[in-house]
C-alpha positions as CSV (number, residue, x, y, z in Angstrom):
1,X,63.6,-98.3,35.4
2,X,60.1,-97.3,34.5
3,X,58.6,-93.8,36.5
4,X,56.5,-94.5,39.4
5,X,53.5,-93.5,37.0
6,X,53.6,-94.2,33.2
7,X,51.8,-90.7,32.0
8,X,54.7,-89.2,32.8
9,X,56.5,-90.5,29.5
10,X,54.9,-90.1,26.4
11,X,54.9,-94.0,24.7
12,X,57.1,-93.8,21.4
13,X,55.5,-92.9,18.4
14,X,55.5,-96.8,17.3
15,X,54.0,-98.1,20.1
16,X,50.4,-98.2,21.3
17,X,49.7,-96.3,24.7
18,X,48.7,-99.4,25.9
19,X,51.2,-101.4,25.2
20,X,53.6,-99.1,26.9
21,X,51.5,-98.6,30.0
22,X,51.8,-103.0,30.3
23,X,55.4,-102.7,29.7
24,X,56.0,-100.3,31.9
25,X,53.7,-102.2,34.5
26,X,55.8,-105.3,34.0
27,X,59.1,-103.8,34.5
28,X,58.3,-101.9,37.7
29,X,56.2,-105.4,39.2
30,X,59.7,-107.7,37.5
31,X,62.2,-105.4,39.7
32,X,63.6,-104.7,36.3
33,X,66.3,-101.9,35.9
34,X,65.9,-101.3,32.4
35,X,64.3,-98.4,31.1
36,X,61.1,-98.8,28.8
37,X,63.7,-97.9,25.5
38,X,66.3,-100.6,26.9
39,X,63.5,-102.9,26.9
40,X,62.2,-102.4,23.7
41,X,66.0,-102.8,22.3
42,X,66.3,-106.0,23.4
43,X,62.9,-107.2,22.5
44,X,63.7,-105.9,19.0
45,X,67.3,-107.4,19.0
46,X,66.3,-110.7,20.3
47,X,63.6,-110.9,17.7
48,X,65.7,-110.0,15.4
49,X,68.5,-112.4,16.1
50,X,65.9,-115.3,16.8
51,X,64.7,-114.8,13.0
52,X,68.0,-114.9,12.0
53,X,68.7,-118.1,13.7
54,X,65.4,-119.8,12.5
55,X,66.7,-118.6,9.1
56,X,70.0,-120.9,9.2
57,X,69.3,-124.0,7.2
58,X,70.0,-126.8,9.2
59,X,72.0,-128.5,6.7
60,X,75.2,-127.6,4.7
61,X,78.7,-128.0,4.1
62,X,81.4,-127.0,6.8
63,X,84.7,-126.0,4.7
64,X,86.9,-125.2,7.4
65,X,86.0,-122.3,9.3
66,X,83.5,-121.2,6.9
67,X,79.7,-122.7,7.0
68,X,77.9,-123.1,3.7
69,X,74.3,-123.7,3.9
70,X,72.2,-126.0,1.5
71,X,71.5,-124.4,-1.6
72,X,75.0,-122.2,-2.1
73,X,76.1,-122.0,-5.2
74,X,80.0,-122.1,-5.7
75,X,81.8,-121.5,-9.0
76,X,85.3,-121.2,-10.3
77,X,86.6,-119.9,-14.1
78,X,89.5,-121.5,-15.5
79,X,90.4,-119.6,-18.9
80,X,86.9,-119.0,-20.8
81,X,84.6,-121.8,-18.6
82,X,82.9,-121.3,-15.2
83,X,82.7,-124.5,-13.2
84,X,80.2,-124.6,-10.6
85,X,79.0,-127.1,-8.2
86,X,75.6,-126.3,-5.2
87,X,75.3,-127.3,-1.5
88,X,72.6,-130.0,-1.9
89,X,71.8,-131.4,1.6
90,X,75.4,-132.0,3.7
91,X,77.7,-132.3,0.0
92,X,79.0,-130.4,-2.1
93,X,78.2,-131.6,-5.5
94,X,80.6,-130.8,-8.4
95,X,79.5,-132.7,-12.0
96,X,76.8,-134.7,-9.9
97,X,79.5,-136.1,-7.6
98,X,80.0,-135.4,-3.4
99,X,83.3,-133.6,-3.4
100,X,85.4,-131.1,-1.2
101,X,86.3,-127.7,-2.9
102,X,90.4,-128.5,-2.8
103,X,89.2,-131.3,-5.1
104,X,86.8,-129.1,-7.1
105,X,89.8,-126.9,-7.9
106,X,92.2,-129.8,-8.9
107,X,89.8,-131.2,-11.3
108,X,88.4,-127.5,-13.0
109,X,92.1,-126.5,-13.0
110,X,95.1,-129.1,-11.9
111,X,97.4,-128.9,-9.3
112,X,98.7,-125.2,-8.3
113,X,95.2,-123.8,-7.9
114,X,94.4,-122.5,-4.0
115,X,90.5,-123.1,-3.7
116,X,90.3,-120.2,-1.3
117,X,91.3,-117.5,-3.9
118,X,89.7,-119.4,-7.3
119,X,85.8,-120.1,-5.4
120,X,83.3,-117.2,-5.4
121,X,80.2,-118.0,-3.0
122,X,76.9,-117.4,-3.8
123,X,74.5,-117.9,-0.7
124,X,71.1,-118.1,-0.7
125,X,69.4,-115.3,-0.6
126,X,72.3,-113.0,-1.9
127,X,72.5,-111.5,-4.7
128,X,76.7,-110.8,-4.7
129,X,79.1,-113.5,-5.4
130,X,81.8,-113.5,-2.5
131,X,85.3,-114.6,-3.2
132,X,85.6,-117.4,-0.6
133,X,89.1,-116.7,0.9
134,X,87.7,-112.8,1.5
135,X,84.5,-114.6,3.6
136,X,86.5,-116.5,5.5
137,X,88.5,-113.8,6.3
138,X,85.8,-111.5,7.2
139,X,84.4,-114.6,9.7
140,X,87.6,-114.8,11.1
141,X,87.7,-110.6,11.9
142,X,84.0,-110.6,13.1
143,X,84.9,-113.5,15.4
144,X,88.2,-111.9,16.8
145,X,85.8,-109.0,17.2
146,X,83.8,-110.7,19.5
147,X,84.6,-110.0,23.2
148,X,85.0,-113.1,25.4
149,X,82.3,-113.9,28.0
150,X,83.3,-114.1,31.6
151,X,83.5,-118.0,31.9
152,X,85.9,-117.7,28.6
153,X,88.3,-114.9,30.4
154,X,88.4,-117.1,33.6
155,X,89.2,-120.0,32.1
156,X,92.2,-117.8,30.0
157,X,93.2,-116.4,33.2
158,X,93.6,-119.3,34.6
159,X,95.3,-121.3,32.0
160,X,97.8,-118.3,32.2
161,X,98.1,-118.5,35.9
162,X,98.7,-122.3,35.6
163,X,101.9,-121.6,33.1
164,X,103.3,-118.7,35.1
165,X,103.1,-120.7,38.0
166,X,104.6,-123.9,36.4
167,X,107.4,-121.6,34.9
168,X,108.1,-120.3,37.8
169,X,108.8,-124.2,39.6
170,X,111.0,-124.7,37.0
171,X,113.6,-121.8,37.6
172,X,113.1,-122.4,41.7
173,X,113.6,-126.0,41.0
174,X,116.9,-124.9,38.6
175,X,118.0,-122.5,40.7
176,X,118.1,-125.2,44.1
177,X,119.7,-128.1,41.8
178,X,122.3,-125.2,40.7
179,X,122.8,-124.0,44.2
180,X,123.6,-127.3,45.4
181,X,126.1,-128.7,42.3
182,X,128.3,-125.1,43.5
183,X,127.5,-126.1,47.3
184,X,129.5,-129.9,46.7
185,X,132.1,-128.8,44.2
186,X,133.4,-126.7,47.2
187,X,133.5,-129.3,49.6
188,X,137.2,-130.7,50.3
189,X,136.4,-134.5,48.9
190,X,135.2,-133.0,45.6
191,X,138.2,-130.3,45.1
192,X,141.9,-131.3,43.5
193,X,145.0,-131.8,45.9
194,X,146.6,-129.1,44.5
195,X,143.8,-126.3,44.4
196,X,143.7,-126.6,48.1
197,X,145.1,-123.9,49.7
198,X,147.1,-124.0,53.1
199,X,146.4,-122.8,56.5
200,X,148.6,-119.9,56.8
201,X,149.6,-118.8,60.2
């Protein structure tokens, strides 16, 4: 929360005094609780994130979990020759034909060959080629990384709820039918002449 009067706080060396003194204004007048430096974060990180986003191309090629956007590069060396094939528009191209990159690999290199291990990646505006399997597997860490949102972890809880409770129907609904099979096998119409046992006086 911003102090009831802005002098107090000296603006950040980056910032104009003005522009400080509006924020500040703003947050008190909003009801925000963030403090100017909060604020400022999240501008940044949103803007940040934003320019990422506008940065996605809006095309590419989706190989399984791992996005490629239009103008990757993708290559493969079998003995002496690299093969190499580009994201143009939703395809991948491989010597001027649409193709998938389990097929790229079969045709640079015959059966045997996993396309996750043999294709390196180049995207744009890298400069490292990425082995392919070692992407995905970093998309798949960052994603595991990722905590759930609140909707997500309801929605798990409840699934969970819904099994333990269904589970637990089950073994009531065992348990009764198994109660009652012992309950008739004891009754006299049920039990052999000779395992009865007499009435001793």
């Amino acid at each position: 929360m911003c102090p009831a009067s802005p002098e107090q706080l000296p603006p950040p060396p980056i910032l104009p005094a003005t522009v400080f003194t509006e924020l500040c204004s703003y947050l008190r007048e909003s009801g925000s609780t963030l403090s100017p430096s909060e604020a400022l974060i999240k501008a940044v990180q949103l803007w940040i994130a934003k320019g990422r986003a506008d940065a996605i191309p809006a095309q590419g090629y989706q190989w399984k979990q791992l996005f490629l956007p239009e103008g990757t590069r993708l290559r493969m060396q079998v003995r002496e020759c690299w093969h190499t094939a580009a994201i143009v528009g939703d395809e991948l191209i491989y010597k001027g034909n649409p193709t998938s990159p389990h097929q790229m690999a079969r045709q640079a290199a015959g059966d045997g060959r996993n396309a996750w291990r043999e294709i390196w990646v180049l995207m744009p505006g890298h400069k490292q080629w990425a082995n392919a399997d070692r992407l995905r597997a970093q998309l798949v860490k960052e994603r595991a990384a990722i905590p759930p949102t609140p909707a997500e972890s309801m929605k798990i809880a409840a699934k969970a709820m819904s099994d333990a409770l269904s589970t637990a129907l089950t073994l009531v609904a065992h348990a009764n039918d198994q109660a009652q099979n012992t309950l008739e096998r004891r009754l006299p119409k049920y039990r052999r002449a000779w395992d009865m046992l007499e009435d001793v006086d």
